[in-house]
N, C-alpha and C positions, 0 to 999 in steps of 0.2 A: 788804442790797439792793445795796451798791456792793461788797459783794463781787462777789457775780453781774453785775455790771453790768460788772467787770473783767473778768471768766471767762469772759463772753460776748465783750466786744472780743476778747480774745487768742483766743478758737477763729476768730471773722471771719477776725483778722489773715489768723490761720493759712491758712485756707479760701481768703484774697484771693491771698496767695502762693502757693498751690499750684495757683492758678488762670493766674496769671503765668507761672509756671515750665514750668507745660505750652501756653500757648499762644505761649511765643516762639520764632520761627521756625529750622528745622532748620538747625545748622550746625555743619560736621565742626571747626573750626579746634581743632586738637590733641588731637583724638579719632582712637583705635585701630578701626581697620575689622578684624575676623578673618573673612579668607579661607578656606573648604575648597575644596582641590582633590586632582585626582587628578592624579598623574603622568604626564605627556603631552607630550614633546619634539615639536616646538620652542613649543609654546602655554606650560608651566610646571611647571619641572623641578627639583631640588636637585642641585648638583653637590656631590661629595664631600666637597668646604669648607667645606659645610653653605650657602653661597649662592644664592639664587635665580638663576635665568633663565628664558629662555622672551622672545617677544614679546608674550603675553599679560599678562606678570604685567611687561615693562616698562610698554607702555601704560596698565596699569591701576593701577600706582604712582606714576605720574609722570602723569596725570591726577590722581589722587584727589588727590596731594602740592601740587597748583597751590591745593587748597583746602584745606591743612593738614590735611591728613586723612593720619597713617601706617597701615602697613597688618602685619599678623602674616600669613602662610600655613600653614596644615597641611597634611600630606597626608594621604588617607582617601582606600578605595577609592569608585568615585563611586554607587554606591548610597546609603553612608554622605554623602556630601555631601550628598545631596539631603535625607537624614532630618536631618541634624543643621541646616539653613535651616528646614524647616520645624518641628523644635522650639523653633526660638530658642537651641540651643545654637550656634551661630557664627552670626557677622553676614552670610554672602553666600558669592555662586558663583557661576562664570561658566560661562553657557553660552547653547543657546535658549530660549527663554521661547516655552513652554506653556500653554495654559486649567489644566492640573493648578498646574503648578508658582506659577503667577499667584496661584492661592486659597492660597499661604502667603509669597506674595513678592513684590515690587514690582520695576519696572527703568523705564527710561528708553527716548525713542522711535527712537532709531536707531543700530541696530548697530554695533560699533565694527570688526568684521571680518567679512568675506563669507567662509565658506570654500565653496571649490570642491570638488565631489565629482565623482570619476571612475571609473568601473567597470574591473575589475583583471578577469583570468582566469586558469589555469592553461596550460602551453604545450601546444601541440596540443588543446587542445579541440577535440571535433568540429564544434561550431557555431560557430568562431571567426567568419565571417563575416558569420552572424546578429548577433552578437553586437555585431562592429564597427559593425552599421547599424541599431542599435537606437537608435529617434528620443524615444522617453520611458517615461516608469516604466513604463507599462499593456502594453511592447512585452515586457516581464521573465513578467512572468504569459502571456503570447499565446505566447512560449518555452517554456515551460511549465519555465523555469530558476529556479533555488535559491541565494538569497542565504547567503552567511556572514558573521556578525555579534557583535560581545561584548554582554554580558546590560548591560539596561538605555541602549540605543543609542534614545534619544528620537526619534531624525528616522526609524530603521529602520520602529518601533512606530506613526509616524503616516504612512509613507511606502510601506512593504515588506507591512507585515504587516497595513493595513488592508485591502489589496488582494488579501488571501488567498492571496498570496506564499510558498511552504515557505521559513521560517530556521533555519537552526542557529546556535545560539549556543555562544560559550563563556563564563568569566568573564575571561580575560584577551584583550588585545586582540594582543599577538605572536602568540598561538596562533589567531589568525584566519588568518594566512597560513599556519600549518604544516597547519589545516584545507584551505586551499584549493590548496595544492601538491600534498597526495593525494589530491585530487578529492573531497574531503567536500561539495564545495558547486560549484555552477556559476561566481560572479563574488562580488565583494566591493567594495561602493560607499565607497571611501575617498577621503582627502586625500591629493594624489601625494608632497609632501614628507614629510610625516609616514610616508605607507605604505611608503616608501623607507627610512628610517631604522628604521625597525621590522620589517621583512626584512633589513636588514644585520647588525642586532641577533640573528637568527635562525641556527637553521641551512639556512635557506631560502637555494638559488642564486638570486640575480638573475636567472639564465635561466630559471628556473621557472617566474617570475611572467610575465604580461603585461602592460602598461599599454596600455590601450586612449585613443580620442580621444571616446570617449562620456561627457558631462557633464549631471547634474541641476542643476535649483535649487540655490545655495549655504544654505550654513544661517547666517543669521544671529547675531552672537556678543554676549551683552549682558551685562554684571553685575545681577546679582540679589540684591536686599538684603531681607534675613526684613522681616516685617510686625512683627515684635517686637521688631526690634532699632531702639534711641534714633537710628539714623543714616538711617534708612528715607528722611527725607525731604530728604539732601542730591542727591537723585538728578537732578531738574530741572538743576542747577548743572555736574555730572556730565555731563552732555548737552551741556551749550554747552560744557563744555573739549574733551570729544571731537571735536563737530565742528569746532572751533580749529584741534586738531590736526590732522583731516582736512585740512583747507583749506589750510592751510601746509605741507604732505608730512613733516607729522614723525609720524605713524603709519606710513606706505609708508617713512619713512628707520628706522624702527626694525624695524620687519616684513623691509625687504632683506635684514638685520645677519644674521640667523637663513634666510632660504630661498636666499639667492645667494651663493654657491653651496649646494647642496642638506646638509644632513650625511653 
C-alpha cells in the first residue's frame, strides 16, 4: 500500500509539473527563432560572406534581439517557406498574412512595413495612356489588360486573379521583367526599389521598362510564427518593440540604409 501510495505521489508530481511547464507564459529570452526565406533584395539577402542583409531581416533581428530572442535564416524558394511554417519544420516567415496562411500561423497586429506597389509596362505600349490613368484594380480587367507575375505571388491570387484578370506566371521573379519587355504581358504590379534592382540584375535595358505613377494598396509585412513552434506566443511582446521602433524612426533609419539611394 505505501508502495502505491508513493507511485501515485510521483506520477501527481509529475502530472503537476507538466502542467506548470506548459502553462508558464511564452518567452523568447535565449531562444533560437528559425526563419525561411526567400531571396529577395533589399527585404533579405545573403551576401557572398555568407552575411545577412536586407532591411527586413535587420528590423526583424534587432526587434526580436530587444527580447533575447536570436534568430538562424534559410533560404528556400518561397513556396517551400510556406510549406515548411506550416509543417512546423521552421519556426516563421515573413510576409502578408492571409485567412490560409493564419489556419497554420500566428502574427501580430500591425505591420512592420507598408510596401508600395506600382504598375510597370513595357515601352511603347499602345495603351500607355490608359494605362497611366488607371484609378484602381477593376480599371486592369475594364482594359481588358494582362498582368505578369512569379507563381505563388499571395497579394496577385487575392487581388489580380480573383477578378478574373489573365496572369502569367513564372517561377522566378527576374524573369517577370524579361516576360514583360517582350510583351508577354500588359504591366507588372511591383515594388519600384526592388523592381529596379531586379532589371538591372537582367538583361533588360532600363529603357525598356516603364515606371508608371499608378499605385495600389500596400501590402502589408508581418512575421509569422508556426502554430507549432514553443515561440508562437512571444508575438504580443513583438508588437509593442515594433511599434517602439516605429515611433522613434529607427525602422524608417534602417529602411533609408537600403532604398536611398535605390541599388
Amino acid at each position: 500500500m505505501a508502495f502505491r501510495l508513493r507511485a501515485a505521489g510521483r506520477f501527481l508530481a509529475a502530472c503537476f509539473l507538466c502542467v506548470l511547464l506548459l502553462c508558464q507564459p511564452a518567452s523568447g529570452a535565449g531562444a533560437v527563432l528559425v526563419i525561411d526565406y526567400p531571396d529577395y533584395w533589399p527585404f533579405f539577402s545573403r551576401m557572398e560572406t555568407g552575411e545577412m542583409t536586407g532591411f527586413f531581416y535587420d528590423i526583424v533581428t534587432e526587434a526580436l534581439g530587444k527580447m533575447g530572442v536570436e534568430t538562424r535564416w534559410r533560404e528556400f524558394p518561397w513556396g517551400r517557406c510556406q510549406c515548411n511554417v506550416e509543417a512546423g519544420e521552421t519556426g516563421a516567415m515573413i510576409t502578408v498574412p492571409t485567412p490560409d496562411r493564419l489556419e497554420y500561423a500566428a502574427t501580430h497586429p500591425d505591420p512592420f512595413y507598408l510596401k508600395q506597389l506600382n504598375v510597370f509596362t513595357y515601352k511603347g505600349h499602345p495603351r500607355l495612356d490608359f494605362i497611366r490613368n488607371m484609378k484602381t484594380l477593376d480599371d486592369i480587367k475594364a482594359g481588358g489588360l494582362t498582368v505578369v507575375t512569379y507563381n505563388s505571388n499571395s497579394w496577385n491570387d487575392r487581388n489580380i486573379r480573383s477578378r478574373g484578370i489573365k496572369i502569367y506566371e513564372t517561377p522566378l521573379l527576374k524573369s517577370v521583367w524579361r516576360m514583360l519587355a517582350v510583351k508577354r504581358g500588359d504591366i507588372v504590379i511591383e515594388w519600384p526599389v526592388a523592381a529596379w534592382a531586379d532589371i538591372n540584375a537582367t538583361d533588360v535595358g532600363r529603357d525598356e521598362i516603364v515606371e508608371t505613377d499608378v499605385t495600389f494598396d500596400p501590402m502589408p509585412f508581418h512575421l509569422l510564427i508556426s502554430k507549432k513552434s514553443p515561440l508562437v506566443g512571444i508575438l504580443s511582446e513583438f508588437n509593442e518593440i515594433i511599434l517602439e521602433m516605429r515611433e522613434s524612426g529607427r525602422i524608417a533609419e534602417i529602411v533609408a540604409k537600403y532604398t536611398h539611394p535605390a541599388r
